[in-house]
PyMOL Python script that loads the backbone (N, CA, C, O; Angstrom):
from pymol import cmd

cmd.read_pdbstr("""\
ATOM      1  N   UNK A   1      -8.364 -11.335   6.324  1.00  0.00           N
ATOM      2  CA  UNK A   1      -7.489 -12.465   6.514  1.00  0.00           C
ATOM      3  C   UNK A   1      -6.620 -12.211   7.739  1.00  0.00           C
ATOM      4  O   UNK A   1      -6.023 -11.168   8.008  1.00  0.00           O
ATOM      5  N   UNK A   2      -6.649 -13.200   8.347  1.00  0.00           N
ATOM      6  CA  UNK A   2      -5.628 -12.912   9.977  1.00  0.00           C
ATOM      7  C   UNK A   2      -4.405 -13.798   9.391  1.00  0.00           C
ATOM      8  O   UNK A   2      -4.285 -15.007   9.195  1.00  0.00           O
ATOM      9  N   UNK A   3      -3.691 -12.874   9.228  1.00  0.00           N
ATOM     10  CA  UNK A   3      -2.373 -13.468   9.258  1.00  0.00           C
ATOM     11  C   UNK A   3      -1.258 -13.809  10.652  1.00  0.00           C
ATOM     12  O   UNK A   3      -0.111 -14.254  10.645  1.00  0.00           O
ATOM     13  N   UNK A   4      -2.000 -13.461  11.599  1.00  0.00           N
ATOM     14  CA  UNK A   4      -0.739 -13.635  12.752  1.00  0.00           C
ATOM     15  C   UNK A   4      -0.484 -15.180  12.914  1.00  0.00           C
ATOM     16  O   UNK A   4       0.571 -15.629  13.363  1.00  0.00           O
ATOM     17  N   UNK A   5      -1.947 -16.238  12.355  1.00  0.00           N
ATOM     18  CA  UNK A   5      -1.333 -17.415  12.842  1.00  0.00           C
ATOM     19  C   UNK A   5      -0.101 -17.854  11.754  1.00  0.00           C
ATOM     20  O   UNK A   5       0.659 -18.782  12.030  1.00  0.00           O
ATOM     21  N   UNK A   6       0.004 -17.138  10.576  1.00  0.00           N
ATOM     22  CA  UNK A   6       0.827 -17.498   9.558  1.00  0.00           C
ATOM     23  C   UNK A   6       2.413 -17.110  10.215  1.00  0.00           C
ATOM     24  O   UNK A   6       3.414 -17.822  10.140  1.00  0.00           O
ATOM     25  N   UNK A   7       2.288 -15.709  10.896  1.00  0.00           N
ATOM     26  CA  UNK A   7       4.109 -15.607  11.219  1.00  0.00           C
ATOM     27  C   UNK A   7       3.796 -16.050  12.588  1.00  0.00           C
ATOM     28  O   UNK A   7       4.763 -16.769  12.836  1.00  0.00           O
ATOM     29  N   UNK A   8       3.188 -16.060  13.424  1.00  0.00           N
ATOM     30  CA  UNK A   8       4.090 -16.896  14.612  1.00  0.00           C
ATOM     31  C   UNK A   8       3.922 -15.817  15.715  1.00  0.00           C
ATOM     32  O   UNK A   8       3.462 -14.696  15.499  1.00  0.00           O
ATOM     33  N   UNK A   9       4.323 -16.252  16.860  1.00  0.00           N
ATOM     34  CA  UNK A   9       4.309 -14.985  17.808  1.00  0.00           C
ATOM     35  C   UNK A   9       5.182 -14.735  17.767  1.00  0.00           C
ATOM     36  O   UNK A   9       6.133 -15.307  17.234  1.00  0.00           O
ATOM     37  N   UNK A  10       5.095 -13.193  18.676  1.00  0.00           N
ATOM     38  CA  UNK A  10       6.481 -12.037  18.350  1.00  0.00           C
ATOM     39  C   UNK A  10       6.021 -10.934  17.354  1.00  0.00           C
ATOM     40  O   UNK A  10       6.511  -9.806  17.396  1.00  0.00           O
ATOM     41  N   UNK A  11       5.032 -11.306  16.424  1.00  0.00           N
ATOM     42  CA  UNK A  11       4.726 -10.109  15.565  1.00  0.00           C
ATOM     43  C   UNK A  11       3.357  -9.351  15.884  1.00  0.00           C
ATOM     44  O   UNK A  11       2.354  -9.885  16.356  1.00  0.00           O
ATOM     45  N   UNK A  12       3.467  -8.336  15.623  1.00  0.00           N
ATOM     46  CA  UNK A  12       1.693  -7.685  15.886  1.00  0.00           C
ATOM     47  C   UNK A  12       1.488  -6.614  14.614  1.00  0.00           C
ATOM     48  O   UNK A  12       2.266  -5.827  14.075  1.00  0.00           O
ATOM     49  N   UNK A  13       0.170  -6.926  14.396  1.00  0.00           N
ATOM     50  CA  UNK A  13      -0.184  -5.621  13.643  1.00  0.00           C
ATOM     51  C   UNK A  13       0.216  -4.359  13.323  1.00  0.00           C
ATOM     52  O   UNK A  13       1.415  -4.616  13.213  1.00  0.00           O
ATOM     53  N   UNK A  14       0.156  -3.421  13.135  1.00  0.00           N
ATOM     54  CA  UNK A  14       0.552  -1.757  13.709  1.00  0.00           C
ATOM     55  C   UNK A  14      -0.503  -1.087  12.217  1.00  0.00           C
ATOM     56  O   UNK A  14      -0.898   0.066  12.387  1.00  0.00           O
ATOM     57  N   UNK A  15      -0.744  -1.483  11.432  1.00  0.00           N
ATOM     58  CA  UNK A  15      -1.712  -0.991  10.201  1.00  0.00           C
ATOM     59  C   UNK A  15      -2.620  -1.696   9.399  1.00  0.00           C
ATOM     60  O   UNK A  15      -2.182  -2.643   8.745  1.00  0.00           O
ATOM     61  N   UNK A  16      -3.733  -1.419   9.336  1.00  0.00           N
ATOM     62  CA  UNK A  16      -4.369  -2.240   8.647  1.00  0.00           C
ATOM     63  C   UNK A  16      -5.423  -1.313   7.898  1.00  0.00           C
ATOM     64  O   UNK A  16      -6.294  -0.782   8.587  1.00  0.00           O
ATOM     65  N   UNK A  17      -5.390  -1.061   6.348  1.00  0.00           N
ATOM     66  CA  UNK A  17      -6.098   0.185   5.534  1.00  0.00           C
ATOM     67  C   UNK A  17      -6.321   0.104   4.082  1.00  0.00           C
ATOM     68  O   UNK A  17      -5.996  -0.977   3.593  1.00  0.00           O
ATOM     69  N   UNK A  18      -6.663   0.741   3.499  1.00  0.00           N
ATOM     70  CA  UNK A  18      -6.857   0.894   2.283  1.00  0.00           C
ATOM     71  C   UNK A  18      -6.296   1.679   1.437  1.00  0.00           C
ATOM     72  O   UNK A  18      -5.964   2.627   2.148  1.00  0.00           O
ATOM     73  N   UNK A  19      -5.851   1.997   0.006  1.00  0.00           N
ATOM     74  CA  UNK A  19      -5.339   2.929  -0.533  1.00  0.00           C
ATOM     75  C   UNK A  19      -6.472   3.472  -0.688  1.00  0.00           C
ATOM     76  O   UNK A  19      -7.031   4.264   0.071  1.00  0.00           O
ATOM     77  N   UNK A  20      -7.167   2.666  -2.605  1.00  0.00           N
ATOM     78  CA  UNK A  20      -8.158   3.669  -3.138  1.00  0.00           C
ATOM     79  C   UNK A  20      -7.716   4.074  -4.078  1.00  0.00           C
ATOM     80  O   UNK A  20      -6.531   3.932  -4.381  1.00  0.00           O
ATOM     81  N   UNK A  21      -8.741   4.799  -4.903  1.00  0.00           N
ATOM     82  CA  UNK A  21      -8.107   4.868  -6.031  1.00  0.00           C
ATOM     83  C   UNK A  21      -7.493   6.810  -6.313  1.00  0.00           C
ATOM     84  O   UNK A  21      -6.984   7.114  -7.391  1.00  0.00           O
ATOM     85  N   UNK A  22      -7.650   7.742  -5.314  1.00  0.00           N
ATOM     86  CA  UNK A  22      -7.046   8.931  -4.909  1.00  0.00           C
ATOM     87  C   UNK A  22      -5.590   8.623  -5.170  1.00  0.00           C
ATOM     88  O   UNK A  22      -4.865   9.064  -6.062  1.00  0.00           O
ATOM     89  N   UNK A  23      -5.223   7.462  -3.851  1.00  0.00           N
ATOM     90  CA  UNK A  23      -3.682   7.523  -2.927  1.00  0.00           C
ATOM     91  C   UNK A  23      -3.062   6.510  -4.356  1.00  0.00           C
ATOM     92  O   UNK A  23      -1.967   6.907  -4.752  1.00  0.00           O
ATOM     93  N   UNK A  24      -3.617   5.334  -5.103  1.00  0.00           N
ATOM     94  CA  UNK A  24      -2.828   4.835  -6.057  1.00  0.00           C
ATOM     95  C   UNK A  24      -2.908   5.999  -6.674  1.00  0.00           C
ATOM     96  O   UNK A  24      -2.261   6.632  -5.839  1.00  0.00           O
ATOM     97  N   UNK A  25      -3.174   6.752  -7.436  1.00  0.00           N
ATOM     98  CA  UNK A  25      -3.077   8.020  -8.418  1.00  0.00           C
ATOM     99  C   UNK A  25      -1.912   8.583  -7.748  1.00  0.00           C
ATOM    100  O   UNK A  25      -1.009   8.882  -8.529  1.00  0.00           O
ATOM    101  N   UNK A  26      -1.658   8.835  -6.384  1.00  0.00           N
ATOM    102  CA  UNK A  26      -0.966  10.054  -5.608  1.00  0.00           C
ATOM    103  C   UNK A  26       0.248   9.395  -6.048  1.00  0.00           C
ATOM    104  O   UNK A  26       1.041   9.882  -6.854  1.00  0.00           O
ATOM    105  N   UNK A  27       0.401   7.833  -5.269  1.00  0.00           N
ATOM    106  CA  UNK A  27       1.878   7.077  -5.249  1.00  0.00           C
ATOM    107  C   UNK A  27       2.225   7.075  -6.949  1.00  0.00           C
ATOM    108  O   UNK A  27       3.323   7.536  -7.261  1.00  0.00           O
ATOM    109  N   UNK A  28       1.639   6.748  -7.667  1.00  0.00           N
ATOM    110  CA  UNK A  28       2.543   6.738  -8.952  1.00  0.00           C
ATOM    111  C   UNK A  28       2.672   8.273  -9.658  1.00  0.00           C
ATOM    112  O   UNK A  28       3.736   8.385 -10.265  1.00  0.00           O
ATOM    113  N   UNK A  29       1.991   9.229  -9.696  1.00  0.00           N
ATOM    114  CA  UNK A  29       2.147  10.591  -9.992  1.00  0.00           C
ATOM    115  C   UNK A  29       3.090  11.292  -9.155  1.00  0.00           C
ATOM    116  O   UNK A  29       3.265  12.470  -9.464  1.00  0.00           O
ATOM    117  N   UNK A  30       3.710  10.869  -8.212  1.00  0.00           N
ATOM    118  CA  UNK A  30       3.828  12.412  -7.108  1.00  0.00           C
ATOM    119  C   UNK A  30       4.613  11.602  -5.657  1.00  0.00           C
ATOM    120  O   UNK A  30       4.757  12.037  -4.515  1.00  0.00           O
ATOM    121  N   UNK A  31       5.202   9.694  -6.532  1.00  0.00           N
ATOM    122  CA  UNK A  31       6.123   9.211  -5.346  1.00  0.00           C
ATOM    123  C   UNK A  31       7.063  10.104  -5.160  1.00  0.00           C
ATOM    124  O   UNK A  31       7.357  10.884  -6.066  1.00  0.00           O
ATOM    125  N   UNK A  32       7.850  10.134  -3.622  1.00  0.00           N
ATOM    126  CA  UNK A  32       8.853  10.634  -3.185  1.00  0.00           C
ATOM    127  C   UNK A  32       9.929  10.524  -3.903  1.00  0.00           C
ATOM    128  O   UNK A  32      10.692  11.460  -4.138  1.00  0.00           O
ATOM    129  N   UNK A  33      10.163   8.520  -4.596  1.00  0.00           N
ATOM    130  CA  UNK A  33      11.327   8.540  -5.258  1.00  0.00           C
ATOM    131  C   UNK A  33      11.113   9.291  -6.561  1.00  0.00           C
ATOM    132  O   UNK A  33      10.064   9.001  -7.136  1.00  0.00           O
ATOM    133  N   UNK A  34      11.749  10.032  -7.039  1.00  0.00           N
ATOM    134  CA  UNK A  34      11.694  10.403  -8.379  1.00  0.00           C
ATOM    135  C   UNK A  34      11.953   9.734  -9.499  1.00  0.00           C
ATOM    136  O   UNK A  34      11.712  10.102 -10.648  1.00  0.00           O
ATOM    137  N   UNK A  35      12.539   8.567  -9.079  1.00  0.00           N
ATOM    138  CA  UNK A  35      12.747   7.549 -10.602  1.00  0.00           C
ATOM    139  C   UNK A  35      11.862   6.792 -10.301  1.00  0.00           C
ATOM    140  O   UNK A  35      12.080   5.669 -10.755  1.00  0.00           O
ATOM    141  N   UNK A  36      10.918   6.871  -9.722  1.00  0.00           N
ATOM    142  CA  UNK A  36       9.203   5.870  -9.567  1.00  0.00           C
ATOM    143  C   UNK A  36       8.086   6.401  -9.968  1.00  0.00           C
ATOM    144  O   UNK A  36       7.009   5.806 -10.016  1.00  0.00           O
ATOM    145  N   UNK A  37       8.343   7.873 -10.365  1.00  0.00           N
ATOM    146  CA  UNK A  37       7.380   8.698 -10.926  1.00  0.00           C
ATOM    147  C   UNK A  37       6.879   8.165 -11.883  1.00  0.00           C
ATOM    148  O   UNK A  37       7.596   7.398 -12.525  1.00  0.00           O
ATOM    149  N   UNK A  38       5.371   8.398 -12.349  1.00  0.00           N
ATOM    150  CA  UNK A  38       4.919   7.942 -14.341  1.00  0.00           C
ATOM    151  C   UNK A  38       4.301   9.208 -14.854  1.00  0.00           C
ATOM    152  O   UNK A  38       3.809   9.998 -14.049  1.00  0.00           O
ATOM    153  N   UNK A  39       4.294   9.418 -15.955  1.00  0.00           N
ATOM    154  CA  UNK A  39       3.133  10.910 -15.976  1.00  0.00           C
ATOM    155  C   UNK A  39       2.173  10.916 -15.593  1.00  0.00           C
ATOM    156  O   UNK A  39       1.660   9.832 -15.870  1.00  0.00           O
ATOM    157  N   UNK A  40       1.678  11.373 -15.194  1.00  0.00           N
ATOM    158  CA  UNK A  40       0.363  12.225 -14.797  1.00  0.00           C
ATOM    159  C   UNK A  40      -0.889  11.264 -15.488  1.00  0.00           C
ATOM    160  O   UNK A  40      -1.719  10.519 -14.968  1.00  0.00           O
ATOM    161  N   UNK A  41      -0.630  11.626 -16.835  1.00  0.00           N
ATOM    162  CA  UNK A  41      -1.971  11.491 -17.597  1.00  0.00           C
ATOM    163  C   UNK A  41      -1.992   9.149 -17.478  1.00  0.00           C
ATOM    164  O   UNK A  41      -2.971   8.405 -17.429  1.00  0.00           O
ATOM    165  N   UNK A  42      -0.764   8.863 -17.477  1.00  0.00           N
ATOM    166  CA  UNK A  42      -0.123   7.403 -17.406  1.00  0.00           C
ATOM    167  C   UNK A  42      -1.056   6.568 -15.772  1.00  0.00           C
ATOM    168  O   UNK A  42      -1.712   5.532 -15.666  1.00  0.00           O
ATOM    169  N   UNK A  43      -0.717   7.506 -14.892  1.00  0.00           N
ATOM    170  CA  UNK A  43      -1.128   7.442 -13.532  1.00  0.00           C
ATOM    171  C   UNK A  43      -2.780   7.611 -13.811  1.00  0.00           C
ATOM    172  O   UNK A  43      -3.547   6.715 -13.455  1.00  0.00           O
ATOM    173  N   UNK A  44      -3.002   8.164 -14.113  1.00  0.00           N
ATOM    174  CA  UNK A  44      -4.283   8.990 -13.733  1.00  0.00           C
ATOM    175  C   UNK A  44      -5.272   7.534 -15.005  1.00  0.00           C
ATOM    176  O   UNK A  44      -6.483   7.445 -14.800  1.00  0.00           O
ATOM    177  N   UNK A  45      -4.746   6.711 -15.988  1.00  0.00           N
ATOM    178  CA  UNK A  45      -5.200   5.938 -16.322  1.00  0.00           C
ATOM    179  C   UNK A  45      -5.330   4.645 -15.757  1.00  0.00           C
ATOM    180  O   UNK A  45      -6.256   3.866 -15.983  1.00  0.00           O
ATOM    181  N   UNK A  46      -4.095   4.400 -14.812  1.00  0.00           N
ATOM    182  CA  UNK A  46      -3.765   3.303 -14.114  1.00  0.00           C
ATOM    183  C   UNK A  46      -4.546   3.154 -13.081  1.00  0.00           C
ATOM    184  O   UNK A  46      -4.922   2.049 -12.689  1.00  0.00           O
ATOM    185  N   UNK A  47      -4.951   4.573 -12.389  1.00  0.00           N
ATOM    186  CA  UNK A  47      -5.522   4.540 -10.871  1.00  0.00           C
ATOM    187  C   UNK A  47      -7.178   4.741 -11.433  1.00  0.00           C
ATOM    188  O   UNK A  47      -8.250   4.691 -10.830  1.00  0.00           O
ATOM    189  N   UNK A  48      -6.940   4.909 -12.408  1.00  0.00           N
ATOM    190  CA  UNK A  48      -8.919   4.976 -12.780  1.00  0.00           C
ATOM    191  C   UNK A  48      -9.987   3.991 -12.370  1.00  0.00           C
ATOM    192  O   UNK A  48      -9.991   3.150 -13.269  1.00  0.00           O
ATOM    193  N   UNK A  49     -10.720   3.729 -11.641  1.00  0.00           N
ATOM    194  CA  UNK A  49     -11.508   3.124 -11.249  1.00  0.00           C
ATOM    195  C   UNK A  49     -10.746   1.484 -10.743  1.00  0.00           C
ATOM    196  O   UNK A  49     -11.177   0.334 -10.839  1.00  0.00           O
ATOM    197  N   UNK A  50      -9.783   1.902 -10.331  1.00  0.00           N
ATOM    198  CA  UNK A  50      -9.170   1.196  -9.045  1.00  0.00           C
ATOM    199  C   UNK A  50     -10.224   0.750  -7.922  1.00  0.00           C
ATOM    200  O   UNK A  50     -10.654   1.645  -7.194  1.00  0.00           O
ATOM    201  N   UNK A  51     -10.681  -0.583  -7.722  1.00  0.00           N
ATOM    202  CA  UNK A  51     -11.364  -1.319  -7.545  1.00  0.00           C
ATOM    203  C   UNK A  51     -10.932  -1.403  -5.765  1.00  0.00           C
ATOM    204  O   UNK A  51     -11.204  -2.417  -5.123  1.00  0.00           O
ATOM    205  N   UNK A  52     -10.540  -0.722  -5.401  1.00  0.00           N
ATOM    206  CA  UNK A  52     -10.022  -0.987  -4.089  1.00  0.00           C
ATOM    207  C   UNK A  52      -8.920  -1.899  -3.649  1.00  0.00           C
ATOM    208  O   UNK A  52      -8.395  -2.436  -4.625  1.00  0.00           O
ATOM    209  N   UNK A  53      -8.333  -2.295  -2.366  1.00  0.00           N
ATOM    210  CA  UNK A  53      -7.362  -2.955  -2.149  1.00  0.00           C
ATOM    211  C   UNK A  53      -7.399  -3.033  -0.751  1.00  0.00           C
ATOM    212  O   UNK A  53      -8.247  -2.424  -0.099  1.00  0.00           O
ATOM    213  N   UNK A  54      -6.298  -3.938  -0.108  1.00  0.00           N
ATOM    214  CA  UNK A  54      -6.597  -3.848   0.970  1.00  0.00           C
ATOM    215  C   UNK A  54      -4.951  -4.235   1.554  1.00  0.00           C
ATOM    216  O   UNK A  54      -4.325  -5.022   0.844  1.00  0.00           O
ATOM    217  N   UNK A  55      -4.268  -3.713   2.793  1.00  0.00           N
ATOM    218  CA  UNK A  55      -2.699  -4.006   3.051  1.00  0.00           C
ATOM    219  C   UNK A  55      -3.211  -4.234   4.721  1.00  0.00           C
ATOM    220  O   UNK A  55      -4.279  -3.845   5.193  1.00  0.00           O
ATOM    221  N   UNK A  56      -2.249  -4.890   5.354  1.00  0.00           N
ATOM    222  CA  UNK A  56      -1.720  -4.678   6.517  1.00  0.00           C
ATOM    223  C   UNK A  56      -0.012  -5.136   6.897  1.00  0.00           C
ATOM    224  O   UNK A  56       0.809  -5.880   6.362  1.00  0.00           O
ATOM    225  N   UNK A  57      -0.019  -4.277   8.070  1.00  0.00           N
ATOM    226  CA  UNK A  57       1.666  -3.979   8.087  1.00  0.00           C
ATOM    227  C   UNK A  57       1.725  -4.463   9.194  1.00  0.00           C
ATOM    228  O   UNK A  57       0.928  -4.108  10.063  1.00  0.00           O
ATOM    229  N   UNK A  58       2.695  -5.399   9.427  1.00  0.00           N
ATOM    230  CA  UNK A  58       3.204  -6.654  10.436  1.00  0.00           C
ATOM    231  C   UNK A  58       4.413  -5.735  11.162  1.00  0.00           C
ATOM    232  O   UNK A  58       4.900  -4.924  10.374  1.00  0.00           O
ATOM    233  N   UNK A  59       4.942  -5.711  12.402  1.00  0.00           N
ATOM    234  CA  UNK A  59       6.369  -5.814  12.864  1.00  0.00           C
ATOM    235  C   UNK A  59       6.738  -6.995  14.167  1.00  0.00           C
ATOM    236  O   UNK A  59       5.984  -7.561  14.958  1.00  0.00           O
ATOM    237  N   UNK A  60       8.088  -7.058  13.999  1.00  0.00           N
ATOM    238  CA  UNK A  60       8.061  -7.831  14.737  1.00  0.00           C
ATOM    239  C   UNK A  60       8.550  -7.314  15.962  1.00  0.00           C
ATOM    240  O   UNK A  60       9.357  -6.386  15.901  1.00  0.00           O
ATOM    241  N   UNK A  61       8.166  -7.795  17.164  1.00  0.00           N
ATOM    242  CA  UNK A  61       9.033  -6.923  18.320  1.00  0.00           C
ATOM    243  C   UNK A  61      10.394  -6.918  18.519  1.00  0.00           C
ATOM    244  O   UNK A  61      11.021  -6.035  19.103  1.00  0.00           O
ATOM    245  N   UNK A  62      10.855  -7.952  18.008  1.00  0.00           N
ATOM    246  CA  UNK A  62      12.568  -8.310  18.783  1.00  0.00           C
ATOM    247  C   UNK A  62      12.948  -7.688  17.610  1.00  0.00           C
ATOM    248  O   UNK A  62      13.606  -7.002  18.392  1.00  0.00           O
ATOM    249  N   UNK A  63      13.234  -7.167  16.333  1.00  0.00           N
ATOM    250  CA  UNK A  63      13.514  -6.484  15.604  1.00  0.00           C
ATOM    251  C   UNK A  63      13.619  -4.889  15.290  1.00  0.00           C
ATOM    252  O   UNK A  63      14.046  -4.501  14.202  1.00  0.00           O
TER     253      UNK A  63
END
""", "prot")
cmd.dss("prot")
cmd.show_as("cartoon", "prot")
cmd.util.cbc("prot")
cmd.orient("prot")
Protein backbone atom coordinates (compact mmCIF):
# COMPACT_ATOMS: atom_id res chain seq x y z
CA UNK A 1 0.00 0.00 0.00
CA UNK A 2 1.58 3.51 -0.92
CA UNK A 3 0.60 5.67 1.50
CA UNK A 4 2.43 8.92 0.53
CA UNK A 5 -0.58 9.98 -1.58
CA UNK A 6 -2.61 9.68 1.77
CA UNK A 7 -0.21 12.30 3.90
CA UNK A 8 0.70 14.73 1.36
CA UNK A 9 4.09 16.00 0.49
CA UNK A 10 6.74 16.77 2.96
CA UNK A 11 6.76 13.16 4.20
CA UNK A 12 9.02 10.23 2.99
CA UNK A 13 9.47 6.80 3.89
CA UNK A 14 12.64 5.90 6.05
CA UNK A 15 11.31 1.95 6.85
CA UNK A 16 9.48 -0.39 5.38
CA UNK A 17 9.71 -4.36 7.05
CA UNK A 18 8.43 -7.05 8.71
CA UNK A 19 8.42 -8.34 12.28
CA UNK A 20 7.61 -12.17 12.17
CA UNK A 21 6.91 -14.25 14.40
CA UNK A 22 10.84 -14.38 16.25
CA UNK A 23 10.73 -10.27 16.81
CA UNK A 24 6.71 -10.43 18.04
CA UNK A 25 7.95 -13.18 20.62
CA UNK A 26 11.16 -10.80 21.34
CA UNK A 27 8.85 -7.41 21.79
CA UNK A 28 6.42 -8.93 24.24
CA UNK A 29 8.97 -11.28 26.25
CA UNK A 30 12.07 -9.09 26.54
CA UNK A 31 10.40 -5.20 25.70
CA UNK A 32 12.73 -2.52 26.95
CA UNK A 33 9.74 -1.12 28.94
CA UNK A 34 9.45 -3.36 31.81
CA UNK A 35 5.80 -2.80 32.58
CA UNK A 36 5.14 -4.13 28.81
CA UNK A 37 6.72 -7.31 29.57
CA UNK A 38 4.21 -10.77 29.52
CA UNK A 39 5.74 -14.13 30.53
CA UNK A 40 7.59 -15.96 28.52
CA UNK A 41 5.44 -18.98 28.21
CA UNK A 42 2.16 -15.98 27.59
CA UNK A 43 4.46 -14.49 24.67
CA UNK A 44 5.71 -17.48 23.29
CA UNK A 45 1.75 -18.48 22.82
CA UNK A 46 0.83 -15.17 21.38
CA UNK A 47 3.77 -15.04 18.84
CA UNK A 48 3.13 -18.76 17.79
CA UNK A 49 2.59 -19.06 14.31
CA UNK A 50 2.21 -15.36 13.81
CA UNK A 51 1.10 -15.13 10.33
CA UNK A 52 3.32 -12.30 9.40
CA UNK A 53 2.75 -8.51 9.25
CA UNK A 54 3.80 -5.82 7.58
CA UNK A 55 4.75 -1.74 9.00
CA UNK A 56 6.17 1.22 7.37
CA UNK A 57 7.54 4.31 9.10
CA UNK A 58 6.67 7.80 7.63
CA UNK A 59 8.66 11.17 8.77
CA UNK A 60 8.04 14.24 7.98
CA UNK A 61 10.82 16.66 6.97
CA UNK A 62 9.84 20.01 8.53
CA UNK A 63 9.47 18.17 11.82
Amino acid sequence: MDLTSYLGQGWRQVEDNRLGEWTTFLLLAYSADLSAQIDIEVAEQAAAGWGGDHYQVFVEDDS
